[in-house]
LUMPARO-641404 format. One record per residue: residue in one letter; chain; x, y, z of N, C-alpha, C in turn. Coordinates in steps of 0.05 Angstrom, whole numbers, plus 5000, padded with zeros to 4 digits. Layout:
<recs>
['A', 'A', [X, Y, Z], [X, Y, Z], [X, Y, Z]]
...
</recs>
This chain:
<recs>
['X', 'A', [4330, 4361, 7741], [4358, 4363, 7732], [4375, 4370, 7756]]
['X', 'A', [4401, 4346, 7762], [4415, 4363, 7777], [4432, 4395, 7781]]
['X', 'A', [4434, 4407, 7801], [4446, 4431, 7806], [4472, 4428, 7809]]
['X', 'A', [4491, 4435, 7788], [4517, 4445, 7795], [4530, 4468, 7791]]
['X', 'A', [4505, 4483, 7778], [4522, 4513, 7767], [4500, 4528, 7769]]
['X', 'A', [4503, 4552, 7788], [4496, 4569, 7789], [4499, 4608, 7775]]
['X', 'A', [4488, 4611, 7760], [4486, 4637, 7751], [4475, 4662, 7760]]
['X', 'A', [4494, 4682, 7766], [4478, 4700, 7788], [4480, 4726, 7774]]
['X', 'A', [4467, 4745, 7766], [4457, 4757, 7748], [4459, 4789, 7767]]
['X', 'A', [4476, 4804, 7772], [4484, 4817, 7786], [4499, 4824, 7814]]
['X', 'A', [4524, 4835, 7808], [4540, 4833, 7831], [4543, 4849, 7849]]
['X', 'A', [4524, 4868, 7855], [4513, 4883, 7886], [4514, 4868, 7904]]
['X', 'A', [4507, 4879, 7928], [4504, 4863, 7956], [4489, 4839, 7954]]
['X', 'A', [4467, 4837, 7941], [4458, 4812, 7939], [4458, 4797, 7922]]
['X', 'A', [4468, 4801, 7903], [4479, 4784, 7887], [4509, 4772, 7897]]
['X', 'A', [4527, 4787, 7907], [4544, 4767, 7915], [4542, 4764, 7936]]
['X', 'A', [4525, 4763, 7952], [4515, 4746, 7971], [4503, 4717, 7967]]
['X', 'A', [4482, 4722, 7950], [4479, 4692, 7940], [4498, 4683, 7923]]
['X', 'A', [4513, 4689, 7910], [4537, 4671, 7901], [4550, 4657, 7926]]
['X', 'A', [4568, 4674, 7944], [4572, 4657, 7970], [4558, 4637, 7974]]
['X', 'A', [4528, 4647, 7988], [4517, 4625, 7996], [4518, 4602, 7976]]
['X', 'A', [4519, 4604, 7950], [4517, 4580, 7941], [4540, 4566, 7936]]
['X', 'A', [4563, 4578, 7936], [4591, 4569, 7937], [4584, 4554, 7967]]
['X', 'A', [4580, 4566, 7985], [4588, 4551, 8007], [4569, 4537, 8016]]
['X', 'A', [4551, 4531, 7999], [4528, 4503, 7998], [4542, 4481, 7979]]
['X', 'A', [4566, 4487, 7968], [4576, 4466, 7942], [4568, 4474, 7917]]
['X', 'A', [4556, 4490, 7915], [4553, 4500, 7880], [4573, 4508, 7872]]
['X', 'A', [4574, 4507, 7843], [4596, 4523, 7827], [4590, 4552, 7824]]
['X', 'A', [4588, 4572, 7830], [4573, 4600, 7835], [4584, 4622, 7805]]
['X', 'A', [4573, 4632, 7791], [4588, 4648, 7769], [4572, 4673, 7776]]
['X', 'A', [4586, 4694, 7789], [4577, 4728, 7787], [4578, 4743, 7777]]
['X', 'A', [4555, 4756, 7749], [4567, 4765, 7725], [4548, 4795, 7732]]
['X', 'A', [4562, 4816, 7722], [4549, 4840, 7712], [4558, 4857, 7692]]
['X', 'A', [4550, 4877, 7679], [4550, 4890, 7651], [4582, 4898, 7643]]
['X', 'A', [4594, 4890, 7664], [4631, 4879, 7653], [4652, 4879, 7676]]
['X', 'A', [4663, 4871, 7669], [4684, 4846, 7684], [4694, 4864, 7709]]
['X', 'A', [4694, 4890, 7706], [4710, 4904, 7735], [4688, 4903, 7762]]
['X', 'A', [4662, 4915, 7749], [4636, 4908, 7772], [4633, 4878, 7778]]
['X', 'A', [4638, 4853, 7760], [4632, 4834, 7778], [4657, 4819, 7797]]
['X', 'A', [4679, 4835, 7776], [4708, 4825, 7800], [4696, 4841, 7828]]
['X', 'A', [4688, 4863, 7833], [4694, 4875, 7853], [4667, 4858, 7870]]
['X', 'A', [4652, 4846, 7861], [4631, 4839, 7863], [4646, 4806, 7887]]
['X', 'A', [4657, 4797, 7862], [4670, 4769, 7880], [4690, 4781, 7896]]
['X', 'A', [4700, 4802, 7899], [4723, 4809, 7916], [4713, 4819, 7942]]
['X', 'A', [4685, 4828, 7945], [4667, 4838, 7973], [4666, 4801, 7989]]
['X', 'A', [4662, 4787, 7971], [4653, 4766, 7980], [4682, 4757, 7991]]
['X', 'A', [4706, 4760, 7993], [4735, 4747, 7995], [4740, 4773, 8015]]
['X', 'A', [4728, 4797, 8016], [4736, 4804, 8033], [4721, 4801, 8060]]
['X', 'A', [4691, 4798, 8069], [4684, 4790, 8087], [4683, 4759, 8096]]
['X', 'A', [4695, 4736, 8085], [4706, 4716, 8094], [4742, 4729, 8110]]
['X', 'A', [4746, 4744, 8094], [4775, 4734, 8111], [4776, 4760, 8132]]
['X', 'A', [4746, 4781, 8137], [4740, 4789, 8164], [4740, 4774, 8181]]
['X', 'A', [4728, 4749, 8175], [4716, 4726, 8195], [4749, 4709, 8212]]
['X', 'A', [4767, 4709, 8182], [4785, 4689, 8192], [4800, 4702, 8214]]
['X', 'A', [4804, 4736, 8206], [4821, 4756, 8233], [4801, 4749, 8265]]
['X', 'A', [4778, 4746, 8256], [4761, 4746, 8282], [4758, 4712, 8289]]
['X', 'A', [4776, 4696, 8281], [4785, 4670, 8295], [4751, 4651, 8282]]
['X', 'A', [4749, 4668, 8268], [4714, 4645, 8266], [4716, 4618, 8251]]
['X', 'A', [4727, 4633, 8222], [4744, 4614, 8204], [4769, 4612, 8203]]
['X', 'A', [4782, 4593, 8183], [4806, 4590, 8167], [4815, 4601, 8149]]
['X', 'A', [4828, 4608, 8139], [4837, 4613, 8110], [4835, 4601, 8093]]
['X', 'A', [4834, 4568, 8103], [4833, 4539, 8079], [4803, 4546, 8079]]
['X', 'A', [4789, 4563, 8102], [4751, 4551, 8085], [4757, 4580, 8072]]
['X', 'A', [4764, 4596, 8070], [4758, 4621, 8055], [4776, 4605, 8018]]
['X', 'A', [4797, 4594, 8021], [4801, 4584, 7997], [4785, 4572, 7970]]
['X', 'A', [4777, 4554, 8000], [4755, 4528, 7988], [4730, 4548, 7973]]
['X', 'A', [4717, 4559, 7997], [4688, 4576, 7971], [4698, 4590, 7952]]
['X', 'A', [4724, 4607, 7957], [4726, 4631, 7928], [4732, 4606, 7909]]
['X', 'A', [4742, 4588, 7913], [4756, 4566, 7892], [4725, 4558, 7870]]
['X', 'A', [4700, 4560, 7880], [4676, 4559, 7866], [4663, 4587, 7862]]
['X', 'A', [4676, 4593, 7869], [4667, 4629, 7853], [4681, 4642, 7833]]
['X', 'A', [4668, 4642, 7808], [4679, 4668, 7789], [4667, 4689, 7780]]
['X', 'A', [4675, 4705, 7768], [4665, 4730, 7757], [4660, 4732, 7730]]
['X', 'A', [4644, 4743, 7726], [4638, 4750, 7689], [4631, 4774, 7691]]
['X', 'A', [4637, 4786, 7662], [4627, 4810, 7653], [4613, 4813, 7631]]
['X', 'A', [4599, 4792, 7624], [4577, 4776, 7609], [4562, 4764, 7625]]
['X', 'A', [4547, 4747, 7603], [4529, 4729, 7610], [4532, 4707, 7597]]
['X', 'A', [4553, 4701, 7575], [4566, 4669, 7569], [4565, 4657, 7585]]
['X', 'A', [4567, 4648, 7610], [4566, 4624, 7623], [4537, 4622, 7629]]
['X', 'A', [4512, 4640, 7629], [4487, 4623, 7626], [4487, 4600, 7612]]
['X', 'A', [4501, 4595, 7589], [4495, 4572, 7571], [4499, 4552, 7590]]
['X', 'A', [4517, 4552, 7605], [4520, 4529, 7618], [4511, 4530, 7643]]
['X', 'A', [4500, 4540, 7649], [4479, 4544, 7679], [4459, 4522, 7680]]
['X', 'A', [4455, 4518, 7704], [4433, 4498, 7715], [4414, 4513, 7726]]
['X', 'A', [4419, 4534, 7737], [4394, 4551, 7755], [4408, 4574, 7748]]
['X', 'A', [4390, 4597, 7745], [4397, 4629, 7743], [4377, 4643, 7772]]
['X', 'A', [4388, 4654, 7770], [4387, 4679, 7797], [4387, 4707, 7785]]
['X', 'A', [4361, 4726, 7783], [4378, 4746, 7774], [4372, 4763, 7800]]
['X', 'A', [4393, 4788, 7801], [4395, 4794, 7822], [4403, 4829, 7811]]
['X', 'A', [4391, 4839, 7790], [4393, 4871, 7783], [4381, 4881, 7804]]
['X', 'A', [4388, 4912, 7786], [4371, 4938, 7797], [4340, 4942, 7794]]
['X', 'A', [4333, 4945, 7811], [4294, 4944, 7822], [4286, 4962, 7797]]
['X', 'A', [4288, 4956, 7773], [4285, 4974, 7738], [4265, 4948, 7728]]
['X', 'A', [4236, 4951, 7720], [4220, 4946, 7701], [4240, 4931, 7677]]
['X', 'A', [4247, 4951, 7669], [4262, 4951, 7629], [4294, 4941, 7634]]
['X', 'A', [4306, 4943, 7653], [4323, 4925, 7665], [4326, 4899, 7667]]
['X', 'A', [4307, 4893, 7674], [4300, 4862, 7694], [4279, 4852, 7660]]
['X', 'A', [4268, 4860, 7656], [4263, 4851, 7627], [4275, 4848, 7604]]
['X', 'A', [4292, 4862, 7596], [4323, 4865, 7580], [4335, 4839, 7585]]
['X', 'A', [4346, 4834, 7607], [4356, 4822, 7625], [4346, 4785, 7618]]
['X', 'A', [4319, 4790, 7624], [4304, 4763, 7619], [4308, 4762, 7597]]
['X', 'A', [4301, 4773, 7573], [4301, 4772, 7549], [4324, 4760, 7537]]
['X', 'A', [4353, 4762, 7545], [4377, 4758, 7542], [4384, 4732, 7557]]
['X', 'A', [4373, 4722, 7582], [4375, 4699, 7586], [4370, 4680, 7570]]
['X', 'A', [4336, 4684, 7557], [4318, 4666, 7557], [4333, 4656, 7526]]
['X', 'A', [4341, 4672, 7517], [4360, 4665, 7487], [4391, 4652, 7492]]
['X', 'A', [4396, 4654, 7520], [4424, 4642, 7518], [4423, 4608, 7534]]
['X', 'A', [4407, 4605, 7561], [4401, 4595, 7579], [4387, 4559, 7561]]
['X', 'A', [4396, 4540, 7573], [4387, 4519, 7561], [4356, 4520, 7567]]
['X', 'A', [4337, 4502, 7543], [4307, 4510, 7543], [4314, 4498, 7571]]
['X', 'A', [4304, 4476, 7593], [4293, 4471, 7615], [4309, 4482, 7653]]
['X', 'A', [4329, 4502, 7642], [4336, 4522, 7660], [4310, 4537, 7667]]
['X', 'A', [4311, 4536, 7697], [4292, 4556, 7709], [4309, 4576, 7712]]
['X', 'A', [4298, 4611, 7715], [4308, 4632, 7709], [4291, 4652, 7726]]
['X', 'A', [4302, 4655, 7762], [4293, 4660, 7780], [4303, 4690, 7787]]
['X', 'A', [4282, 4707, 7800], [4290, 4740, 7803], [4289, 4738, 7836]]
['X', 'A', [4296, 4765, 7847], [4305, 4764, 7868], [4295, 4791, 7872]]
['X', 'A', [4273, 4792, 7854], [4264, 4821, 7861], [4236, 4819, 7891]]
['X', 'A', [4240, 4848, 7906], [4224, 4854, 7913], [4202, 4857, 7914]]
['X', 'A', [4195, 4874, 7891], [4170, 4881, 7889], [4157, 4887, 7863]]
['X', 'A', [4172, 4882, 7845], [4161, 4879, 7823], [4151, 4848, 7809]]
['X', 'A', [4128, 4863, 7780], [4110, 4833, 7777], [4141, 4819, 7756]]
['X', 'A', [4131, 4782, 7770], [4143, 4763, 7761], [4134, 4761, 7733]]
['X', 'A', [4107, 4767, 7729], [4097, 4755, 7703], [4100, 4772, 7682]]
['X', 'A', [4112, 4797, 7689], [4116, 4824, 7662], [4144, 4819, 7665]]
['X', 'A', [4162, 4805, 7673], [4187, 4799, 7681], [4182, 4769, 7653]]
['X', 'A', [4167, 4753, 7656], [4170, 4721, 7643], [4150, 4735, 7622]]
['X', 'A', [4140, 4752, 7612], [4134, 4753, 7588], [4152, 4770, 7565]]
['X', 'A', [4175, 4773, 7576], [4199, 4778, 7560], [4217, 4748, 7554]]
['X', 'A', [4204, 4724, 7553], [4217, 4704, 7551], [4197, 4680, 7544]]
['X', 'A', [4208, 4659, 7527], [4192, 4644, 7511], [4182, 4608, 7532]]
['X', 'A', [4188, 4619, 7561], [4194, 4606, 7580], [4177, 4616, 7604]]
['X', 'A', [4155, 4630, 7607], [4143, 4634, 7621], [4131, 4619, 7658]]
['X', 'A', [4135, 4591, 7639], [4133, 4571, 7664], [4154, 4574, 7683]]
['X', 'A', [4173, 4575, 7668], [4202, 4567, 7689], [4206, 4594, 7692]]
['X', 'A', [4192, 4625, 7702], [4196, 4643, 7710], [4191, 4638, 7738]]
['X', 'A', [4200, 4640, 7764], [4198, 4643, 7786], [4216, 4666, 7803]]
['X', 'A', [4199, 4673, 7830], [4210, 4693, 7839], [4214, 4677, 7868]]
['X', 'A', [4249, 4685, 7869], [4266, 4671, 7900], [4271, 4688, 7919]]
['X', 'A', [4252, 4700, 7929], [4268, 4729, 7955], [4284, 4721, 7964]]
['X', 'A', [4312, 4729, 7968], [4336, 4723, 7989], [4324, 4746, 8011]]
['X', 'A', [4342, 4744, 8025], [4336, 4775, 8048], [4372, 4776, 8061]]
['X', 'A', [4373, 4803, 8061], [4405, 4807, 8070], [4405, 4810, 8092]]
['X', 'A', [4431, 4789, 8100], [4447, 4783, 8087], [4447, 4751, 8082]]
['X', 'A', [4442, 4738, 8047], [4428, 4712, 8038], [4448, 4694, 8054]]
['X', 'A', [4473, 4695, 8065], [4487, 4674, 8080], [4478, 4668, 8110]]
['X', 'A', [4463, 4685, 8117], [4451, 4682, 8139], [4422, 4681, 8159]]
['X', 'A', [4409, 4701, 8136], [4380, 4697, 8135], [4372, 4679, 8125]]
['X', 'A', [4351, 4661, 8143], [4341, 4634, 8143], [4317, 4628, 8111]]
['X', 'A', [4308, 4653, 8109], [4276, 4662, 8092], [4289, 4662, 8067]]
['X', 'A', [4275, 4650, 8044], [4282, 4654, 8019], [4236, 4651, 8014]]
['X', 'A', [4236, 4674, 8004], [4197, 4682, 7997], [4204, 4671, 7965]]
['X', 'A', [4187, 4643, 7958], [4186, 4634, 7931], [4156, 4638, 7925]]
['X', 'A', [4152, 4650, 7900], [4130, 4663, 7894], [4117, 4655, 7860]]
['X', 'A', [4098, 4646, 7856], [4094, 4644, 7821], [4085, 4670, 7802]]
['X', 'A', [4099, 4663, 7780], [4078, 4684, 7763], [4052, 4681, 7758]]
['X', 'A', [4049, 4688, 7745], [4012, 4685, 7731], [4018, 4652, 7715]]
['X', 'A', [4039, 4646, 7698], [4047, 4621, 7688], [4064, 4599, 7690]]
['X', 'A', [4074, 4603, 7723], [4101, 4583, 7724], [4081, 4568, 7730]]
['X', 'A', [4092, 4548, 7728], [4089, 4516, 7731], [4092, 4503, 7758]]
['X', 'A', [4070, 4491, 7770], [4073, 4470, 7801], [4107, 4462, 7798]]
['X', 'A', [4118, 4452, 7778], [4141, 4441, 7772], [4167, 4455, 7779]]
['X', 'A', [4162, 4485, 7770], [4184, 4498, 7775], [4186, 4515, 7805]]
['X', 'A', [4153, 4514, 7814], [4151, 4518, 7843], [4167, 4498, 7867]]
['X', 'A', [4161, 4473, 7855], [4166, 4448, 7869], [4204, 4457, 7871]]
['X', 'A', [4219, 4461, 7845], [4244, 4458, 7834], [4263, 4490, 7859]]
['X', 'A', [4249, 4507, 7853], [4253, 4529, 7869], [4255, 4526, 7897]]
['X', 'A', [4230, 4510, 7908], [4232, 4511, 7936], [4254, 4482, 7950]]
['X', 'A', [4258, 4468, 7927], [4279, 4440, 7937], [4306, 4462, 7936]]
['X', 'A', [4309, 4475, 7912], [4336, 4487, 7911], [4335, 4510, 7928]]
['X', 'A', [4324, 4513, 7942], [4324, 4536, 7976], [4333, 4511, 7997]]
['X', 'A', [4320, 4490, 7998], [4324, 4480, 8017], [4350, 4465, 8011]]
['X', 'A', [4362, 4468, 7997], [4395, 4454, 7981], [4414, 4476, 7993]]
['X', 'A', [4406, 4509, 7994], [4417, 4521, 8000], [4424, 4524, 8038]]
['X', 'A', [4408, 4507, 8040], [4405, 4515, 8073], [4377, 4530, 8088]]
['X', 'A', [4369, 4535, 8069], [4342, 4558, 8077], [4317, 4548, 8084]]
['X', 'A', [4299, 4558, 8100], [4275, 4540, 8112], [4251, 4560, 8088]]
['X', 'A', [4250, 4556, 8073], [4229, 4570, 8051], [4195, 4577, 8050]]
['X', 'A', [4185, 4599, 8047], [4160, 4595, 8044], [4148, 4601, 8011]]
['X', 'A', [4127, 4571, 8005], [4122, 4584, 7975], [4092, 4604, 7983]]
['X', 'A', [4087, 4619, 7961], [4059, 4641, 7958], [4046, 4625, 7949]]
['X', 'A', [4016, 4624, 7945], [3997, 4618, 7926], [3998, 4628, 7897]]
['X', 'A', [3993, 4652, 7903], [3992, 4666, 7875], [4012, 4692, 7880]]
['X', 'A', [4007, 4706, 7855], [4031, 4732, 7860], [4010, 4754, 7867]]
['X', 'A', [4037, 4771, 7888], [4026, 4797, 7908], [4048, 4805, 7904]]
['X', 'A', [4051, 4840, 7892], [4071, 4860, 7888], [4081, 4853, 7924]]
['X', 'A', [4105, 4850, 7921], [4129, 4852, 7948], [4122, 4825, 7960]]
['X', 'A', [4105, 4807, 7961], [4105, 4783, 7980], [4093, 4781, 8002]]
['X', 'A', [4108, 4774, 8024], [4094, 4777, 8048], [4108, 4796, 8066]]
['X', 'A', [4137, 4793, 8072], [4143, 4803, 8086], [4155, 4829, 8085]]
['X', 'A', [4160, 4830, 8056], [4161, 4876, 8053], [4133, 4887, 8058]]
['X', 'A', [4111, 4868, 8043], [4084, 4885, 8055], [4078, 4894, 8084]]
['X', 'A', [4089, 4874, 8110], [4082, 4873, 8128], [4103, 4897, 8144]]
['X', 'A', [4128, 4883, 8131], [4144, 4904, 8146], [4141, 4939, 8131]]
['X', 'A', [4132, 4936, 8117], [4128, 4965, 8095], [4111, 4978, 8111]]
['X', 'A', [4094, 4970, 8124], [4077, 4983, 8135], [4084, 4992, 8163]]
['X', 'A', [4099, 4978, 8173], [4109, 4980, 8201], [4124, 5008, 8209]]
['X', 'A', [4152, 5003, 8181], [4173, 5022, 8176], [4157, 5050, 8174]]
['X', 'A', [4134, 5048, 8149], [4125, 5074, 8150], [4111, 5089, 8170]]
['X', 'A', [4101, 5072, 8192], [4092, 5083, 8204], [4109, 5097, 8225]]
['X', 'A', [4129, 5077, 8227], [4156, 5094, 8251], [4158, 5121, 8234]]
['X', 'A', [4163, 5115, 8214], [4168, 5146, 8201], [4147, 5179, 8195]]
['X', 'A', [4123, 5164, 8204], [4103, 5187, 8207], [4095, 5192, 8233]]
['X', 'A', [4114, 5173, 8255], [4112, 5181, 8283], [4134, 5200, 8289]]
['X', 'A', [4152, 5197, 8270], [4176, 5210, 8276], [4170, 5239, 8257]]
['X', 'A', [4155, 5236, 8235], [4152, 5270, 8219], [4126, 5283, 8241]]
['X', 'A', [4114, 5270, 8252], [4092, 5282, 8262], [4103, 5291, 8302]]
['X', 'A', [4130, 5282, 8309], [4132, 5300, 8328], [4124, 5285, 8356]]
['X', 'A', [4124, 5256, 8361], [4114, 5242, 8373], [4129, 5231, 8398]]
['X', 'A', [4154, 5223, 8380], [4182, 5215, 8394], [4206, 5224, 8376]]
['X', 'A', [4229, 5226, 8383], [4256, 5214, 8375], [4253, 5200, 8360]]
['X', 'A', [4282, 5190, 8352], [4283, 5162, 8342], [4295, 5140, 8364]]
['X', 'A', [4308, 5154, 8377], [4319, 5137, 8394], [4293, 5130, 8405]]
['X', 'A', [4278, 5148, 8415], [4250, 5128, 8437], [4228, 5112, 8419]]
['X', 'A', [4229, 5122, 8388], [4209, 5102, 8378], [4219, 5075, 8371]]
['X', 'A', [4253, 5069, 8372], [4264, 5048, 8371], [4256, 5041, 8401]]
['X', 'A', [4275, 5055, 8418], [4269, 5031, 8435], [4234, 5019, 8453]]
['X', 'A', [4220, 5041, 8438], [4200, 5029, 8448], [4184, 5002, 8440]]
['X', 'A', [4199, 4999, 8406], [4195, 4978, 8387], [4206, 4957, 8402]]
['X', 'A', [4234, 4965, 8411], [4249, 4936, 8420], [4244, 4930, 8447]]
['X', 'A', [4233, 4940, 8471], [4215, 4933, 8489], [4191, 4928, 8491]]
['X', 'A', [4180, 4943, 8477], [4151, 4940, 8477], [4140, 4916, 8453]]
['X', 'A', [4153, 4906, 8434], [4139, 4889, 8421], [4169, 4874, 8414]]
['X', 'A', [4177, 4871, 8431], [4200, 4845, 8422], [4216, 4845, 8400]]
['X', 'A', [4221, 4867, 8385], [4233, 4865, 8364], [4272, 4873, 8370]]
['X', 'A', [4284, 4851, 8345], [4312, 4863, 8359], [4328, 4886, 8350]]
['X', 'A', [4310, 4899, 8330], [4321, 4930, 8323], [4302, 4948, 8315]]
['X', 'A', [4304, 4980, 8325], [4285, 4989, 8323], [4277, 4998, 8292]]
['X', 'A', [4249, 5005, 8285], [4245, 5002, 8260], [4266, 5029, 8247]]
['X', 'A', [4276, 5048, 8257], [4288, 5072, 8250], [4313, 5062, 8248]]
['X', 'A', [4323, 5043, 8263], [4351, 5043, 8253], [4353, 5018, 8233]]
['X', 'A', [4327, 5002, 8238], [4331, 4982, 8202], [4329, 4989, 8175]]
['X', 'A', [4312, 5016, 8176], [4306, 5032, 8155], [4337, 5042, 8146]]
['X', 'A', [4349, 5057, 8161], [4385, 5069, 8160], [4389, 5042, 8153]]
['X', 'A', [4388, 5019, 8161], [4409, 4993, 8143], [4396, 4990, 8123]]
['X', 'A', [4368, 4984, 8115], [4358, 4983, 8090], [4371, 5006, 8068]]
['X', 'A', [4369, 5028, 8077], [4373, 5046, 8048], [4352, 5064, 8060]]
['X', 'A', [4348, 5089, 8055], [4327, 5106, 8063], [4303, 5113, 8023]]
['X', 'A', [4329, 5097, 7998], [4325, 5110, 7980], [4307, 5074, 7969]]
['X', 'A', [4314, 5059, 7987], [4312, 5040, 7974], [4273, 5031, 7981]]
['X', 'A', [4280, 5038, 8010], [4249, 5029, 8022], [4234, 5054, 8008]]
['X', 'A', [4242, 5075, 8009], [4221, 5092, 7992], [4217, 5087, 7959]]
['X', 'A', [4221, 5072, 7947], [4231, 5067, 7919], [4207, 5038, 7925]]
['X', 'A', [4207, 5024, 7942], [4186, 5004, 7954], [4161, 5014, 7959]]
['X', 'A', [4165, 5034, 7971], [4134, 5048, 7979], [4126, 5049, 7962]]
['X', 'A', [4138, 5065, 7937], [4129, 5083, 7919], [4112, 5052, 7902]]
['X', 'A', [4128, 5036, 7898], [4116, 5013, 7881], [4088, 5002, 7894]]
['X', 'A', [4094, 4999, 7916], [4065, 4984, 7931], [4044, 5003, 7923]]
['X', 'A', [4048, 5033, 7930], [4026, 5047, 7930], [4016, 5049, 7891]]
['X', 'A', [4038, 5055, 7886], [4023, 5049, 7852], [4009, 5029, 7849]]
['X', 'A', [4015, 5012, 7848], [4004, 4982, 7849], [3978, 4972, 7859]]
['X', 'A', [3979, 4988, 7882], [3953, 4976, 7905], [3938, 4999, 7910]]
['X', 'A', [3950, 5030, 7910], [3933, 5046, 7917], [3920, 5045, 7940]]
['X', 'A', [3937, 5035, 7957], [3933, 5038, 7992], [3950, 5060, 7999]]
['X', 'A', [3936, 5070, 8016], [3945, 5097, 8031], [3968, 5088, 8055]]
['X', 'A', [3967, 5063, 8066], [3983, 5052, 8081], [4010, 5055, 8076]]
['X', 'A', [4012, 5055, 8051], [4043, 5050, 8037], [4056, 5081, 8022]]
['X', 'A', [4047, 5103, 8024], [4051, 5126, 8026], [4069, 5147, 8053]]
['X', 'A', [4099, 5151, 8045], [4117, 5157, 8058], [4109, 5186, 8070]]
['X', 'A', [4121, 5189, 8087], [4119, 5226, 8096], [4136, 5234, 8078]]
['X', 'A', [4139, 5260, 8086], [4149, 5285, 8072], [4184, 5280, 8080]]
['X', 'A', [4192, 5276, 8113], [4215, 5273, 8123], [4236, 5254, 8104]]
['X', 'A', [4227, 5228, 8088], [4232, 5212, 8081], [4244, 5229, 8059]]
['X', 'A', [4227, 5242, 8035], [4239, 5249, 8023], [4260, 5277, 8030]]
['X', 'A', [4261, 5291, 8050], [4285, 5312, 8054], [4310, 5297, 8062]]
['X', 'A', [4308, 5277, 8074], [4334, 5264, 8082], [4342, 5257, 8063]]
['X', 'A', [4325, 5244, 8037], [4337, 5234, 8015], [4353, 5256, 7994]]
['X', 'A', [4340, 5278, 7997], [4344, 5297, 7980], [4378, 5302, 7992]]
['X', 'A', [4381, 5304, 8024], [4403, 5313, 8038], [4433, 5295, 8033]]
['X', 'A', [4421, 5268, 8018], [4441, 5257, 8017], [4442, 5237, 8042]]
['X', 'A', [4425, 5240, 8063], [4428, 5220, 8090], [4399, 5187, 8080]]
['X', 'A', [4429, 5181, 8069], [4404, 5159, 8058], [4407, 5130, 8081]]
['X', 'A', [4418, 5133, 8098], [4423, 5118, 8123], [4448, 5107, 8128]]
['X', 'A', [4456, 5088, 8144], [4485, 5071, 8146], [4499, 5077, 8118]]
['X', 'A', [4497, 5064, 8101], [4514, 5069, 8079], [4522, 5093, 8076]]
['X', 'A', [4507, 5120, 8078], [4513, 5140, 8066], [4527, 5159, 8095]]
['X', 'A', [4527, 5147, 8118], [4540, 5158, 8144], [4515, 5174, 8160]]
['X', 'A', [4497, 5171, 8142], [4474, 5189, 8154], [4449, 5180, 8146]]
['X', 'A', [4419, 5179, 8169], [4393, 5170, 8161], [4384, 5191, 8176]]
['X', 'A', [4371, 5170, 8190], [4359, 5178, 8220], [4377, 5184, 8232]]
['X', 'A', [4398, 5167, 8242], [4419, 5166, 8257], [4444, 5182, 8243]]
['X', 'A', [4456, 5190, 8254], [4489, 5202, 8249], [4503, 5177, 8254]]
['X', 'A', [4511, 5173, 8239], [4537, 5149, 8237], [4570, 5155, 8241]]
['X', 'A', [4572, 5178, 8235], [4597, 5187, 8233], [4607, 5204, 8263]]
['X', 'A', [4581, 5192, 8271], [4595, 5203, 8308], [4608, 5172, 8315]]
['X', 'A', [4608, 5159, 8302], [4629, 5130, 8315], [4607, 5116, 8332]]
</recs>
């Protein structure tokens, strides 16, 4: 079935991120959350970092017109009916993201696929709240979705070769160079790998080893990387990668994926990284 309408199922950072991106791939983009003022504000982040771009000579104003002109807001989920592809894009919540499905799968035409954007939770306790199991698939974006190349397409226990095939064409529609999974693994490939990385900066840093400044830059000299793992953690969320840990290690019961102690005082402190002015880093020294 062709794609002309996209449904994006929460309007956080990544959710209206992938609305953009798909406005400005040519989709018709609709950004809905639990009522109309969160997903206005939702399409209005998106209108406000295009017309950052236009002050900084990158764009126009006619291309900032053109995408909001395919972007709207809901504070429902009425326009699933008329969706071609869903995106959902909630809060990292079990009973959330199942609610959620549950309410699609009753509004959404039967041969709509009905794709999550979750992390690290299972796809298939996600599609067994819906009478559509096949057409459950999981689409990792990675922030920020207009610019990161990676979209991780992943199956449940029951989607269908069909809706794998359908998922990874509609990544590559978007612009994105895609990888599909075999089967499903709590987080994918690349939170596992980097999950492990992050935590470990962080038990070099509770255990007294380095700084942060020197365990970054020893990351970004010593193994080529272009930011150190301490200050990607501060852009991730300090509440968010620990909220990740915590899932892997339930799940898998690897000791790998078990945070220090530091993690949680900063969280407790309120220094939940960049966003909050404070992680690792002080932000509010400019």
């Amino acid at each position: 079935m062709a794609i002309k309408k996209v449904v994006i199922v929460g309007s956080g950072t990544m959710g209206a991120g992938v609305g953009q991106l798909c406005s400005q791939q040519g989709f018709e983009a609709v950004i809905t959350d639990i009522n109309q003022e969160l997903a206005d504000k939702g399409r209005a982040r998106v209108e406000k970092g295009l017309l950052k771009r236009v002050e900084k000579g990158k764009i126009t104003k006619d291309v900032v017109d053109d995408v909001m002109s395919r972007i709207t807001a809901a504070g429902d989920l009425s326009a699933v009916a008329e969706a071609d592809f869903v995106i959902e894009s909630a809060l990292e919540n079990m009973d959330i993201k199942k609610k959620i499905f549950s309410e699609l799968d009753g509004i959404a035409k039967p041969d709509v696929i009905l794709a999550t954007n979750t992390t690290s939770l299972s796809i298939s306790t996600m599609a067994e709240a819906t009478k559509r199991p096949d057409k459950v698939v999981q689409m990792h974006f990675f922030n920020p979705p207009v610019i990161m190349k990676l979209v991780e397409i992943m199956p449940g226990k029951q989607t269908s070769p069909e809706t794998l095939a359908a998922a990874e064409a509609f990544a590559k529609d978007l612009g994105k160079d895609p990888v599909v999974c075999k089967t499903e693994a709590p987080a994918g490939i690349v939170s596992r790998v980097l999950g492990c990385l992050l935590n470990e900066a962080t038990w070099l840093y509770e255990s007294g080893v380095a700084d942060a400044e020197n365990i970054d830059k020893a990351m970004k000299l010593g193994a080529g990387h272009p930011m150190g793992p301490l200050t990607l953690l501060d852009m991730i969320g300090l509440d968010i990668h620990r909220a990740k840990m915590q899932t892997l290690f339930r799940e898998l019961g690897d000791p790998r994926y078990k945070h220090p102690p530091i993690v949680d005082e900063l969280i407790e402190k309120g220094h939940l990284g960049r966003k909050a002015g404070k992680g690792f880093y002080d932000y509010n020294k400019g």
